[in-house]
Structure formats: structure tokens, C-alpha cells
N, C-alpha and C positions, 0 to 999 in steps of 0.2 A: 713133791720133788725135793723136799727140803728132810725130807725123811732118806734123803738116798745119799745127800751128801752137797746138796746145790746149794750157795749161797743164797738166804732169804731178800735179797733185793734181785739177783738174777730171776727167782722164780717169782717175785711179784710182777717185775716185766712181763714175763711169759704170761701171768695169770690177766695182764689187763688186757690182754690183746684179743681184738673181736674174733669169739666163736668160730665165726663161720669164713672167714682167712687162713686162720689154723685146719679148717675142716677141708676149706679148699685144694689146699696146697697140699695133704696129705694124700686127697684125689687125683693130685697129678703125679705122685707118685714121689714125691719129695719128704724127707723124713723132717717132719717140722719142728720134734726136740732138737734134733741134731742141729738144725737149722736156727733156731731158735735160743742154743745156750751159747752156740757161737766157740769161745774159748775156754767155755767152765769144765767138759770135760775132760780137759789137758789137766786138771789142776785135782781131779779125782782118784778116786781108787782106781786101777785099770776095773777091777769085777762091775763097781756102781756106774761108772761112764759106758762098761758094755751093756748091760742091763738098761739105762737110759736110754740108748743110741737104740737101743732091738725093735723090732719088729713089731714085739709084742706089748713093747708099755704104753704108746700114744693109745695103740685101739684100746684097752684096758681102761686107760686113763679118760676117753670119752663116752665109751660105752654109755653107761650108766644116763649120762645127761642127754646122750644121743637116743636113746631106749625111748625117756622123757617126754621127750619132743615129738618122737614118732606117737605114742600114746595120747598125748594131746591133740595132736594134728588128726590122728583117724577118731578118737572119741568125736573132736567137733563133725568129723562128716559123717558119722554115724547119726548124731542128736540131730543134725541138717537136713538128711535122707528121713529121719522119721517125720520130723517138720513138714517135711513136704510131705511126704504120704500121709498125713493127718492131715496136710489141706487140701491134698486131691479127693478124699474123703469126704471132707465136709460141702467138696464143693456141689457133689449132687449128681441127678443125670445127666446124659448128653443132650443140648439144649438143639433143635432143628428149629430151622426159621419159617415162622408160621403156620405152626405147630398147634399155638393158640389160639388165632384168628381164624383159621380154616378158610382163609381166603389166598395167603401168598404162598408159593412153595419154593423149590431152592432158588435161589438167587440166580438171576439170569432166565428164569423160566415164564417171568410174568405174573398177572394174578388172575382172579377169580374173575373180571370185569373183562379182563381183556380179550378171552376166549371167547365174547360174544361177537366181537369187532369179524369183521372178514378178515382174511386171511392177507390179501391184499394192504389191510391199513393197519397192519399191525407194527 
């Protein structure tokens, strides 16, 4: 900004201000330089106040960081989705209950002892 003509203490303000306020309010359609130098553009060249105020220098001006961020944010769920399919991997077959014993079968069915019982006292 200070490459266009902004006072260095105007554009430090604007620099501290949290990312994602600025990102917001761009989303609702509010132009945040504009918004954000307040009176500095009165005090500019008409061409560097219209070039600041466009359309085109906030997206410009976040791109890059917003780029960033999206590339962070899908690398980690990519390295998370592999995570996981390495541990659905490791974890083996599908385990059925008493499977091993050859005496219980699926749950709710009873076991091996109880089949002998009447039918009555089960």
C-alpha cells in the first residue's frame, strides 16, 4: 500500500488488523481498503485512490496468503485421509463374534449349550 501513495502509519494499521475481519467483510460485499483508509484516499493522486479503492487490488492483495491457507488446510486432510487408510489397513479382517470358539454365534442368537435346553426353557 505504501508503494501506491498511503502513509506508512495508515498502512501499518490496516496491516495489524486480524486476517479474517478483513476477509470477512470483503464477503459481505463491503470494500475493506475503502473501508479501512477511511480519509487517506482524499489526500491521493485521483489514479492511486482509484486503483486502491477497485475491485481488483483487495483480491490481488490477499490471493496469494489466501492460496496459502487453502494449501495447508487440504494438504493436512489429505496426510489425515492417508493416516486413516493406513490404519484401516493395519487393522486386519473383519472380526465376527465367535468365530474363534465355535461355540457363540451373532449376538442375541445364544450359544452352543443352549441349543440342547427345550425350547420351552430357553
Amino acid at each position: 500500500m505504501t508503494a501506491h501513495g498511503v502513509p506508512g502509519t495508515a498502512a501499518a494499521r490496516v496491516a495489524s488488523l486480524p486476517p479474517v475481519s478483513v476477509l470477512f467483510a470483503s464477503l459481505l460485499g463491503y470494500n475493506p481498503v475503502r473501508t479501512l483508509l477511511g480519509p487517506v484516499p482524499g489526500h491521493l493522486h485521483p489514479a492511486q485512490a482509484a486503483f486502491l479503492t477497485s475491485r481488483g487490488f483487495f483480491p490481488t492483495l490477499i490471493s496469494p496468503a489466501f492460496a496459502q491457507g487453502l494449501s495447508a488446510a487440504f494438504g493436512f486432510a489429505a496426510v489425515a485421509c492417508l493416516i486413516a487408510a493406513l490404519a484401516s489397513l493395519l487393522r486386519g479382517g473383519r472380526y465376527v463374534y465367535g468365530e474363534s470358539a465355535g461355540l457363540a454365534g451373532p449376538p442375541g442368537e445364544g450359544t452352543a449349550a443352549d441349543s440342547a435346553l427345550p425350547a420351552s426353557r430357553r
